[in-house]
C-alpha positions in Angstrom: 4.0 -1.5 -38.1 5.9 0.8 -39.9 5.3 1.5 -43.5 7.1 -0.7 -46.4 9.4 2.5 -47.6 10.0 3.6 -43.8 11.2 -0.4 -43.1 13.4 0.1 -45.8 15.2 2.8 -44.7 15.7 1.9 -41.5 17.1 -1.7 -42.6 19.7 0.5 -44.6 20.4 2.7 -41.7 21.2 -0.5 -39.7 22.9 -2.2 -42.8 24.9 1.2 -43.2 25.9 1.0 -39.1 26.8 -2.6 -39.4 29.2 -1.9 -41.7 30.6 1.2 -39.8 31.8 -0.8 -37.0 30.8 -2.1 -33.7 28.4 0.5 -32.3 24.9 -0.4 -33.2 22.2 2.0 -34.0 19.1 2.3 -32.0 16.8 3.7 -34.3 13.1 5.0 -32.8 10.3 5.0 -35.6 8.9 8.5 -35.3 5.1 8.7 -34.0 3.0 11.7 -33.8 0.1 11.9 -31.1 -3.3 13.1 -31.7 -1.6 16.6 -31.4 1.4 16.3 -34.0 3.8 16.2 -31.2 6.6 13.3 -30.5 8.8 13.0 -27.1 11.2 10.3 -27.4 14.1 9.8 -23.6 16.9 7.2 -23.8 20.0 6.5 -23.2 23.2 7.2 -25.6 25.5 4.1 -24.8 28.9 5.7 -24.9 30.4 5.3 -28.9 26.9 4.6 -30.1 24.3 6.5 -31.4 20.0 6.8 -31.2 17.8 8.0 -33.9 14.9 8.8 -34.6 13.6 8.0 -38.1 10.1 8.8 -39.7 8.3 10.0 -43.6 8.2 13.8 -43.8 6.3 15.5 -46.2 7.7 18.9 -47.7 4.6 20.9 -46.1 5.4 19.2 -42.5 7.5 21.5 -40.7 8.6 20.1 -37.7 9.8 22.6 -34.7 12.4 20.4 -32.7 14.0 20.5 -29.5 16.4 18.5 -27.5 18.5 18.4 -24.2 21.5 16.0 -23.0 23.2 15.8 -19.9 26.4 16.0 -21.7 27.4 17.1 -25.1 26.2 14.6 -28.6 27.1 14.8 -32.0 23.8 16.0 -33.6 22.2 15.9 -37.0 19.2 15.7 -39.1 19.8 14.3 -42.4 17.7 12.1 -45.4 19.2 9.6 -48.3 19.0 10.0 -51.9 20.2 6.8 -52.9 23.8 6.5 -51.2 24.2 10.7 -51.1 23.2 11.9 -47.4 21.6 15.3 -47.0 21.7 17.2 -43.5 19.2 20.2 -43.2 21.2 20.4 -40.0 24.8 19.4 -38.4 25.9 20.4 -35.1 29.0 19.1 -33.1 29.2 18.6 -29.3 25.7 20.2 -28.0 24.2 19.1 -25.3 20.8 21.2 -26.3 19.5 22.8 -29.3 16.2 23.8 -30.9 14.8 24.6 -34.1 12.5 24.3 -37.2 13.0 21.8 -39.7 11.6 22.8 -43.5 11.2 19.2 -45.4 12.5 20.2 -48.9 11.1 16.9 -50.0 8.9 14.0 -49.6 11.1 11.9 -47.6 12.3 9.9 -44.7 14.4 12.3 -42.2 16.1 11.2 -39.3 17.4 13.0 -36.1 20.7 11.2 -35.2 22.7 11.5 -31.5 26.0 10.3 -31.1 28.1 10.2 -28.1 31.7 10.2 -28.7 32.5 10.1 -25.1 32.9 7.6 -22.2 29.8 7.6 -20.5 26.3 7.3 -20.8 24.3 10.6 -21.9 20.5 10.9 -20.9 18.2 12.7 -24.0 15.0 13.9 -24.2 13.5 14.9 -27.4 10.6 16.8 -28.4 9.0 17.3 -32.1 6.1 19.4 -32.7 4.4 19.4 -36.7 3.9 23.1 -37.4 2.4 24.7 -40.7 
């Protein structure tokens, strides 16, 4: 069961979809193995978006990867209240990779949306680094 401040957020991020219009969120709570790593694969509906959602602290980098079989809307972002922050924004990719640096305590989530008519396989791969 997720934590009470992790529930929270992800009840906003529904709440915050909801009220967006009619392409509801399928939001993956983020769960490290015994080895820091996380692999999440699904299915983008087409006009909907997945994330995944999970508590970072600021000395939890997290080296990311993903691939798509056809090109997403990707971000990583975190709330402050209703302000949303994205350590990183990238239009139209169907892979990328990188290292995220947490600036602060705090839920981050890595969001996919497909803006295009079809289905779009993902796999995606987390790894806590120091």
């Amino acid at each position: 069961m997720p934590a009470p401040r992790t529930r929270w957020r992800l009840l906003l991020a529904l709440a915050a979809a909801a009220a967006a219009g009619p392409a509801p969120a399928a939001i993956t709570e983020l769960a490290w193995d015994a080895q820091g790593r996380f692999e999440h694969r699904s299915a983008v509906p087409p006009g909907r978006f997945v994330e995944v959602c999970g508590p970072l602290k600021r000395d939890e980098a997290v080296a990311w990867r993903f691939e798509a079989e056809a090109p997403l809307d990707f971000n990583i972002h975190y709330h402050e209240g209703r302000t949303v922050h994205y350590p990183e924004r990238q239009g139209a990719v169907a892979a990328a990779q990188g290292r995220l640096q947490p600036a602060l305590d705090q839920d981050y989530c890595w969001m996919w949306t497909n803006k295009s008519g079809a289905p779009a396989r993902l796999t995606v791969q987390l790894q806590r680094t120091r």
